[in-house]
Gaussian input, Z-matrix of N, CA and C with variables (Angstrom, degrees):
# hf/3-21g

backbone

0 1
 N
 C     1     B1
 C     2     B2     1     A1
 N     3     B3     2     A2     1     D1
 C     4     B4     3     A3     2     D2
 C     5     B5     4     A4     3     D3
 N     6     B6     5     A5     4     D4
 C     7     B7     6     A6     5     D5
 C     8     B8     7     A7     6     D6
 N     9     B9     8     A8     7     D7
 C    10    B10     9     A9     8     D8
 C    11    B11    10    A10     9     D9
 N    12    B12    11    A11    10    D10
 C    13    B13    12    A12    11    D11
 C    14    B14    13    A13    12    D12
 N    15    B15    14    A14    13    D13
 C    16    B16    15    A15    14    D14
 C    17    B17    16    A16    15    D15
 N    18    B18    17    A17    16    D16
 C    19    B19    18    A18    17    D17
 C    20    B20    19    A19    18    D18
 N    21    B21    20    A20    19    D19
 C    22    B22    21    A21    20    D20
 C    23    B23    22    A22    21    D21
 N    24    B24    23    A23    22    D22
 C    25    B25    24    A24    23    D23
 C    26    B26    25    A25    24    D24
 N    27    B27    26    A26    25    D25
 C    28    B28    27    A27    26    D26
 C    29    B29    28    A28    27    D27
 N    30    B30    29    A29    28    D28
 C    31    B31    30    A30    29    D29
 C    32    B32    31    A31    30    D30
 N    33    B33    32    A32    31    D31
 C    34    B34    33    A33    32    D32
 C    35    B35    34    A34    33    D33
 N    36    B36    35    A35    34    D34
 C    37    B37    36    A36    35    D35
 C    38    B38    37    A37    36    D36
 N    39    B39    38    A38    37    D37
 C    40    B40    39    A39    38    D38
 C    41    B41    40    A40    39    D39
 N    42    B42    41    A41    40    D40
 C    43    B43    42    A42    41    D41
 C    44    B44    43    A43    42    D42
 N    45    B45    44    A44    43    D43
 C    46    B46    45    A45    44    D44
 C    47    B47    46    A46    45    D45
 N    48    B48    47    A47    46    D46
 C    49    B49    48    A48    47    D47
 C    50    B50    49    A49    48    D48
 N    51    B51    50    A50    49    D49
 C    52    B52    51    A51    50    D50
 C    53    B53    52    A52    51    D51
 N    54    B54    53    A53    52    D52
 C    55    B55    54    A54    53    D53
 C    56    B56    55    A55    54    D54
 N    57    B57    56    A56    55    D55
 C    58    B58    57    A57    56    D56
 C    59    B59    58    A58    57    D57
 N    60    B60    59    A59    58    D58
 C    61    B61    60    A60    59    D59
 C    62    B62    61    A61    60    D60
 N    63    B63    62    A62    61    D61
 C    64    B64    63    A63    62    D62
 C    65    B65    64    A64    63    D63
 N    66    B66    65    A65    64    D64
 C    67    B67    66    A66    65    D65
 C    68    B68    67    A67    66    D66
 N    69    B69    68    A68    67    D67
 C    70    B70    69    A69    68    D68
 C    71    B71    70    A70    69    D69
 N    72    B72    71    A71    70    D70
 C    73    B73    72    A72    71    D71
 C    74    B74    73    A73    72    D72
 N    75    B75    74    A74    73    D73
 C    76    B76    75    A75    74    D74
 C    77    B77    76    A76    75    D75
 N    78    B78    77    A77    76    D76
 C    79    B79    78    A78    77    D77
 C    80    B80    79    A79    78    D78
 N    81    B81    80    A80    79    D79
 C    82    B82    81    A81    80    D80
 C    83    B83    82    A82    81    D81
 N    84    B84    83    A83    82    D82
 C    85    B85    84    A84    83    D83
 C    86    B86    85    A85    84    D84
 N    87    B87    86    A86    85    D85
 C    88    B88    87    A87    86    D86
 C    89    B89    88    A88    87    D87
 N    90    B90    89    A89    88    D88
 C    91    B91    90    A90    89    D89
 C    92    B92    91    A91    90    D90
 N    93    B93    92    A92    91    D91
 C    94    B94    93    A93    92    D92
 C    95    B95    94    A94    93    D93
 N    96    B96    95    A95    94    D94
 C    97    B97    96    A96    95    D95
 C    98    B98    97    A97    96    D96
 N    99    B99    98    A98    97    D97
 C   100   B100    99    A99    98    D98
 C   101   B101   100   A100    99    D99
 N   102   B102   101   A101   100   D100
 C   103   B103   102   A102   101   D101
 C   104   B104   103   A103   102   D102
 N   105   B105   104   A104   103   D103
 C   106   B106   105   A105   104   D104
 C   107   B107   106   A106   105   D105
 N   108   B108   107   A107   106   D106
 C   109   B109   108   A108   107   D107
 C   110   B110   109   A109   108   D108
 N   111   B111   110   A110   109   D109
 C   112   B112   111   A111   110   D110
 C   113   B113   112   A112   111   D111
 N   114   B114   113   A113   112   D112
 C   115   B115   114   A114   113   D113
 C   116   B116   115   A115   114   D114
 N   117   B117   116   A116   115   D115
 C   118   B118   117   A117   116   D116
 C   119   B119   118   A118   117   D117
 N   120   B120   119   A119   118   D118
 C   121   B121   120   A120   119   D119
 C   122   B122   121   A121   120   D120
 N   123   B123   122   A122   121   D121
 C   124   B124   123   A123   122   D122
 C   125   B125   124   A124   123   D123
 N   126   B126   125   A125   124   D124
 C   127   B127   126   A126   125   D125
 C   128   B128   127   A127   126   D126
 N   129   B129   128   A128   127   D127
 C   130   B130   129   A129   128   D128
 C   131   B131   130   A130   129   D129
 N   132   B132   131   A131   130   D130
 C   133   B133   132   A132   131   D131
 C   134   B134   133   A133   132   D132
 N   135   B135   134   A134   133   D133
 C   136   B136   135   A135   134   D134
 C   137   B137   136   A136   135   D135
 N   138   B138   137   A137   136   D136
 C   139   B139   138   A138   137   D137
 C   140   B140   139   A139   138   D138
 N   141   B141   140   A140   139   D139
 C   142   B142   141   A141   140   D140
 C   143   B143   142   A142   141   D141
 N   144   B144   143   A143   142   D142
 C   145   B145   144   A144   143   D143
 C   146   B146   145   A145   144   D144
 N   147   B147   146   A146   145   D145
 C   148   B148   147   A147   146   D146
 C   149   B149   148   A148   147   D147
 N   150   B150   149   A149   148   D148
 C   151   B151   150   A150   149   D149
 C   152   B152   151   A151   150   D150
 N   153   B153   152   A152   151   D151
 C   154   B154   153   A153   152   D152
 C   155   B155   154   A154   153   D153
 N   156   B156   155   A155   154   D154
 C   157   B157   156   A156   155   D155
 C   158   B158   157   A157   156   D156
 N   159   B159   158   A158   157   D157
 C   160   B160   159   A159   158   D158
 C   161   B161   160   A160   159   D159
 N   162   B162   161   A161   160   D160
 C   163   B163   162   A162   161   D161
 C   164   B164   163   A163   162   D162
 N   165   B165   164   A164   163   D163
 C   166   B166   165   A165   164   D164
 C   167   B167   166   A166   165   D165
 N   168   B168   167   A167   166   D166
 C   169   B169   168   A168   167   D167
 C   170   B170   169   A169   168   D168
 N   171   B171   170   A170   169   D169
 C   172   B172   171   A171   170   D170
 C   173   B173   172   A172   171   D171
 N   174   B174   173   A173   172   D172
 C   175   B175   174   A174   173   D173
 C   176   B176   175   A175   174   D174
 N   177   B177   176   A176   175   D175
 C   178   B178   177   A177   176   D176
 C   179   B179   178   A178   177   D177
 N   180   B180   179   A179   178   D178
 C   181   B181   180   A180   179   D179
 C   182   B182   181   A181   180   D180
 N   183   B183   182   A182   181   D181
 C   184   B184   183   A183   182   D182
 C   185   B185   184   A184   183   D183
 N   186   B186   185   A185   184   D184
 C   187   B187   186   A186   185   D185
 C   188   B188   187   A187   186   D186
 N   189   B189   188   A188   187   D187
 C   190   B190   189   A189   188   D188
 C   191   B191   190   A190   189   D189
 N   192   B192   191   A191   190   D190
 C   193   B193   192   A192   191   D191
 C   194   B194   193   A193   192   D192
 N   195   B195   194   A194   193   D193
 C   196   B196   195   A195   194   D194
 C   197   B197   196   A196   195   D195
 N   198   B198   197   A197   196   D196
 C   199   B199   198   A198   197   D197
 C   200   B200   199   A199   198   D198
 N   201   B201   200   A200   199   D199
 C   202   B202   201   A201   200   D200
 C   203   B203   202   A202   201   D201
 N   204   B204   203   A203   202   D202
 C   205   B205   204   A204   203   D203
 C   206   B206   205   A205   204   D204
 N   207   B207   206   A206   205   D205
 C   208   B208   207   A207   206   D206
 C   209   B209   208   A208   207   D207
 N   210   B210   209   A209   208   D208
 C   211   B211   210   A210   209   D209
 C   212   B212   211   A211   210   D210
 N   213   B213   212   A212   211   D211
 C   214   B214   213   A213   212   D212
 C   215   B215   214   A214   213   D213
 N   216   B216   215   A215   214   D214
 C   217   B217   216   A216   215   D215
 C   218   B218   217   A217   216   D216

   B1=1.4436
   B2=1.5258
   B3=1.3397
   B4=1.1126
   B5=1.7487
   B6=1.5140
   B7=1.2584
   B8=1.8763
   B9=1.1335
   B10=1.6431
   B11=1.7923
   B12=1.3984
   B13=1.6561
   B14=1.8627
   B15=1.2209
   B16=1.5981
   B17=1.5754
   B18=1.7471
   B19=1.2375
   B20=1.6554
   B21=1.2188
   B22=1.6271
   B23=2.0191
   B24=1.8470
   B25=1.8215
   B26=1.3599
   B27=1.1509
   B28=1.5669
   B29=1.2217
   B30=1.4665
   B31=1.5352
   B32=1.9294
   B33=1.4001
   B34=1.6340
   B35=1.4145
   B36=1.0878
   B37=1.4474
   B38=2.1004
   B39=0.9639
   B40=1.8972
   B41=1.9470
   B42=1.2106
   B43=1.5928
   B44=1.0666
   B45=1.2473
   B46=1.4019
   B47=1.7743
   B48=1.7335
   B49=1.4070
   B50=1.5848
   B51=1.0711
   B52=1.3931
   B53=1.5614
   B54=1.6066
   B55=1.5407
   B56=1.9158
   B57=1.2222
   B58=1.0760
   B59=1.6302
   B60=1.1047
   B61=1.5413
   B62=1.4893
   B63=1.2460
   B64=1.7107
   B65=1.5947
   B66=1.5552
   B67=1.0768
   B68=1.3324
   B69=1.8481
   B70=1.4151
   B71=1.9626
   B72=1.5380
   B73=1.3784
   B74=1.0948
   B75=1.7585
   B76=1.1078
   B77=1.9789
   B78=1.2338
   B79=1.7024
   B80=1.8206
   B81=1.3911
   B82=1.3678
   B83=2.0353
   B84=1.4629
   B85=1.4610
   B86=1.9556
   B87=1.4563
   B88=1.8173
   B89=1.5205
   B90=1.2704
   B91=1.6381
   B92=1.7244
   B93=1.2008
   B94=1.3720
   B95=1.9329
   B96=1.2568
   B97=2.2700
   B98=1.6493
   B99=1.4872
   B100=1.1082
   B101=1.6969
   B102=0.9960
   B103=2.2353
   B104=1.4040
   B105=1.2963
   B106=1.2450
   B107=1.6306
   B108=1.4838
   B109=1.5671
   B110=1.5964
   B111=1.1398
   B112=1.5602
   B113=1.6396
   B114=1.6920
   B115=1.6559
   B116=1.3577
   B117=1.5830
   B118=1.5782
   B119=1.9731
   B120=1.5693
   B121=2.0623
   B122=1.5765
   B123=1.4398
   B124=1.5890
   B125=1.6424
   B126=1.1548
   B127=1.4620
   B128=1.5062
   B129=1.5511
   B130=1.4412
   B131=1.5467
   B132=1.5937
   B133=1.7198
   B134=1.5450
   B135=1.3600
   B136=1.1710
   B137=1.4701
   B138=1.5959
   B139=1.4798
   B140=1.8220
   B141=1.1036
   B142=2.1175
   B143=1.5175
   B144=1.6842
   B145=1.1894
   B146=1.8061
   B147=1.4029
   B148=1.1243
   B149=1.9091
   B150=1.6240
   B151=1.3426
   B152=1.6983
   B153=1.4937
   B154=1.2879
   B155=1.7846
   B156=1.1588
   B157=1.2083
   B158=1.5889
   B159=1.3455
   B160=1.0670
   B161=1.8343
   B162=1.6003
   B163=1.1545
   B164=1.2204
   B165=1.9634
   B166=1.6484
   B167=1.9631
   B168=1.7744
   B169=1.0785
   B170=1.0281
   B171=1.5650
   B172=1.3779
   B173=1.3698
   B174=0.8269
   B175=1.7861
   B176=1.5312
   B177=0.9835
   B178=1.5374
   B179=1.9257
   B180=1.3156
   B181=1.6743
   B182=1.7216
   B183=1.1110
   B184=2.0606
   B185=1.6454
   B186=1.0648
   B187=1.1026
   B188=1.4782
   B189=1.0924
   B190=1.4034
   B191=1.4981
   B192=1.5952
   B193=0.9527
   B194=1.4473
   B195=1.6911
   B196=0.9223
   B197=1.4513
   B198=1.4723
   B199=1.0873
   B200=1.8599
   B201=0.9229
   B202=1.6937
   B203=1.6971
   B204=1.4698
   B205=2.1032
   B206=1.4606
   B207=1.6226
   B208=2.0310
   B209=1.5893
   B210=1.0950
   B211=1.2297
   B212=1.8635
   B213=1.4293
   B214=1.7650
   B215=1.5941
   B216=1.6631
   B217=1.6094
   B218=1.5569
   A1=108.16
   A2=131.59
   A3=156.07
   A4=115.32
   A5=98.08
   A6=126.46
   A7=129.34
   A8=115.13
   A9=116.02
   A10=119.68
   A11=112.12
   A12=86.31
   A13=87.25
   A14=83.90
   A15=106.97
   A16=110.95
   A17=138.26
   A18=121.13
   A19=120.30
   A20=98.25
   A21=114.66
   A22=116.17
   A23=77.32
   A24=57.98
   A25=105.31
   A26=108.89
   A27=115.74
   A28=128.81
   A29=115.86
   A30=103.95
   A31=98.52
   A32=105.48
   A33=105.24
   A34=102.56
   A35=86.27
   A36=101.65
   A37=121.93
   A38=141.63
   A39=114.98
   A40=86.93
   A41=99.80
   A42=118.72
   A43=106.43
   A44=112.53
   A45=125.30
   A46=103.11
   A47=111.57
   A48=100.75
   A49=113.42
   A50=135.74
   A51=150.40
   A52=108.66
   A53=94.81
   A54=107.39
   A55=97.76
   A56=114.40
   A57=114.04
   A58=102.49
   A59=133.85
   A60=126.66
   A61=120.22
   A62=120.40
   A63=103.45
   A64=90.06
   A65=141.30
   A66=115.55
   A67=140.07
   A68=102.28
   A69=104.20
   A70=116.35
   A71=108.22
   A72=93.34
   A73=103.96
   A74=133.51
   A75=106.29
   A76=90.12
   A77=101.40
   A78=118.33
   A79=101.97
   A80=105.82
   A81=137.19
   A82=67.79
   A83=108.61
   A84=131.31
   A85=119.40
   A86=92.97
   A87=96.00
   A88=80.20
   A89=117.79
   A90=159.46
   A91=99.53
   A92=154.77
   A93=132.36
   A94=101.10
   A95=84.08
   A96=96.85
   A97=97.03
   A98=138.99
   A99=160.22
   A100=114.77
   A101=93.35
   A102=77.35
   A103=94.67
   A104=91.83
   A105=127.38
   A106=119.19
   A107=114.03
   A108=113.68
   A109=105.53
   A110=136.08
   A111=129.34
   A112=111.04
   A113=114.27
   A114=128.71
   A115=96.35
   A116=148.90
   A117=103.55
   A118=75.79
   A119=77.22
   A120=105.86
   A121=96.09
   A122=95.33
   A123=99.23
   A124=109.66
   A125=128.40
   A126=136.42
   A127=107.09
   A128=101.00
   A129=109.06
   A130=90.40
   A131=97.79
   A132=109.52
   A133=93.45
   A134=132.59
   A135=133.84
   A136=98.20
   A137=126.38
   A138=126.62
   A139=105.85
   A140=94.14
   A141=105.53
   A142=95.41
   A143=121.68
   A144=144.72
   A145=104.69
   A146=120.49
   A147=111.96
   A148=136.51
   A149=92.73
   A150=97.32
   A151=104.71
   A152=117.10
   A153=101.96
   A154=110.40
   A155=122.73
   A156=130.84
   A157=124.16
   A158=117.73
   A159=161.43
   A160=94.90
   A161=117.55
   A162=123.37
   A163=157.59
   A164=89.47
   A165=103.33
   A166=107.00
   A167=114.05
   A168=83.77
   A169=149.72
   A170=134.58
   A171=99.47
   A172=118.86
   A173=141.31
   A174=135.24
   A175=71.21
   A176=129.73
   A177=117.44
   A178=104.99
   A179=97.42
   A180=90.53
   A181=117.55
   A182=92.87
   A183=100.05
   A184=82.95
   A185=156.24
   A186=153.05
   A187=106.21
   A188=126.56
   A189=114.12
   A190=115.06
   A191=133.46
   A192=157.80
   A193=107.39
   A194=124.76
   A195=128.01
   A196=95.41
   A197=116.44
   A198=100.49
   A199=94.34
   A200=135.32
   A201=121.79
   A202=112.19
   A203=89.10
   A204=100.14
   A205=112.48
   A206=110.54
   A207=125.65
   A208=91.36
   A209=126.20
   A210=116.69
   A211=132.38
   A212=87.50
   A213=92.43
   A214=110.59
   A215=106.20
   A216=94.87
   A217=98.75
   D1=124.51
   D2=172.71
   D3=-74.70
   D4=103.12
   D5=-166.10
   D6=-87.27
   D7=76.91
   D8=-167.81
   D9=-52.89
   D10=122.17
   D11=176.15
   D12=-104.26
   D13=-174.82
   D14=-138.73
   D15=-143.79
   D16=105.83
   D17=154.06
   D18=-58.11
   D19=135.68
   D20=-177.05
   D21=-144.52
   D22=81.47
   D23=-161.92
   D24=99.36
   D25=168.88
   D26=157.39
   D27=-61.30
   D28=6.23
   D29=175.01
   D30=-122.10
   D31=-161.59
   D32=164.58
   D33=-106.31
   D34=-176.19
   D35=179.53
   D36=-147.27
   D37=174.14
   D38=163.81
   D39=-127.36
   D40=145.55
   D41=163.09
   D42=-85.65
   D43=119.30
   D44=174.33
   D45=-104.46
   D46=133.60
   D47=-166.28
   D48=-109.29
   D49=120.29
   D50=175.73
   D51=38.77
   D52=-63.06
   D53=-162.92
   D54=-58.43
   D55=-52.06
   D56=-154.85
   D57=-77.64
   D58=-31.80
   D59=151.52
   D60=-63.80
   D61=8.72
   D62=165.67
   D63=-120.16
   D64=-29.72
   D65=150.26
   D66=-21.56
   D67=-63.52
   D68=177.78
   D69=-85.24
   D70=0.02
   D71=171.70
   D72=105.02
   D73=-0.46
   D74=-147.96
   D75=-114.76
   D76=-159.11
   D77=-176.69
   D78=178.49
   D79=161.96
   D80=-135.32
   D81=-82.35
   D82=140.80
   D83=177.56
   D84=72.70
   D85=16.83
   D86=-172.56
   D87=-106.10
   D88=167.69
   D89=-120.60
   D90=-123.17
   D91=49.60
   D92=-179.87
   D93=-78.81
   D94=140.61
   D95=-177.93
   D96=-109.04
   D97=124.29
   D98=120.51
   D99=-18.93
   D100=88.75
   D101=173.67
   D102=-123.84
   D103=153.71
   D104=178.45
   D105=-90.49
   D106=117.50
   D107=-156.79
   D108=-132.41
   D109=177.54
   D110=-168.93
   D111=-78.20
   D112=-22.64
   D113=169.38
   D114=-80.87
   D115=-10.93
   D116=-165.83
   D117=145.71
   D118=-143.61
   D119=-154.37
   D120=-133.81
   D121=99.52
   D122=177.76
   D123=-94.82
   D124=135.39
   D125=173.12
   D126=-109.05
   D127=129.53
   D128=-165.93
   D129=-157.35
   D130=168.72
   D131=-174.26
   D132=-95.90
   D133=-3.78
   D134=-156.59
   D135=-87.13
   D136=121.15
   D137=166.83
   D138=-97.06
   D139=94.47
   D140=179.52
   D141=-39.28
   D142=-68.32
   D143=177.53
   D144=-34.58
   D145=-69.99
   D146=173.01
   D147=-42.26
   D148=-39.89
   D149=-172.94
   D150=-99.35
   D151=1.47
   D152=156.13
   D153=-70.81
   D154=-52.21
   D155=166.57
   D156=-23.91
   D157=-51.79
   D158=-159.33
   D159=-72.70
   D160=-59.66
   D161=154.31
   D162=-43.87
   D163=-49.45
   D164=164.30
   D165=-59.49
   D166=-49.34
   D167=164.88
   D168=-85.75
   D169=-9.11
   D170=161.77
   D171=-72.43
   D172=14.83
   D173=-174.26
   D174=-93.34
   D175=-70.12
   D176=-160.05
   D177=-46.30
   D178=-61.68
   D179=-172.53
   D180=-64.92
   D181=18.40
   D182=-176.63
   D183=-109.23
   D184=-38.42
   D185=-148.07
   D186=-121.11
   D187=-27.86
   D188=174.81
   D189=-117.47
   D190=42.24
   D191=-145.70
   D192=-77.46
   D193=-42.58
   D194=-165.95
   D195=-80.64
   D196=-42.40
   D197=-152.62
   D198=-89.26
   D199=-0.43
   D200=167.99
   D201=-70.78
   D202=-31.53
   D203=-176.76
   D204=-60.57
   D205=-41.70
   D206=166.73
   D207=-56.24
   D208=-92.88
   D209=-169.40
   D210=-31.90
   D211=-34.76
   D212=-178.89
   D213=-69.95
   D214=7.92
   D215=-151.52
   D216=-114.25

């Protein structure tokens, strides 16, 4: 798919066209992350960064269970 960049403002921007935002799920104010991979620049809804995060806590809330339940109370 053939990708337009775009002045927007002082910066650019790429138009992304219908099809390819209901492919990926997305709509006007959601989050797409750029990573950088050994082919190129992959764009995905996927935040690596987030869902490492995402891990540490629940491992944390699997392990400190009792004590989040005192607090919730």
């Amino acid at each position: 798919m053939k990708l337009k960049i775009t002045t927007i403002g002082n910066s650019a921007g790429v138009i992304l066209p219908k099809e390819l935002l209901a492919r990926l799920r997305l709509a006007k104010g959601d989050e797409l992350f750029a990573l950088e991979t050994p082919d190129g620049i992959k764009l995905t809804t996927y935040d690596p960064a987030l869902a490492a995060q995402m891990d540490v806590a629940e491992d944390v809330m699997r392990k400190r269970r009792t004590l989040l339940h005192k607090l919730a109370q």
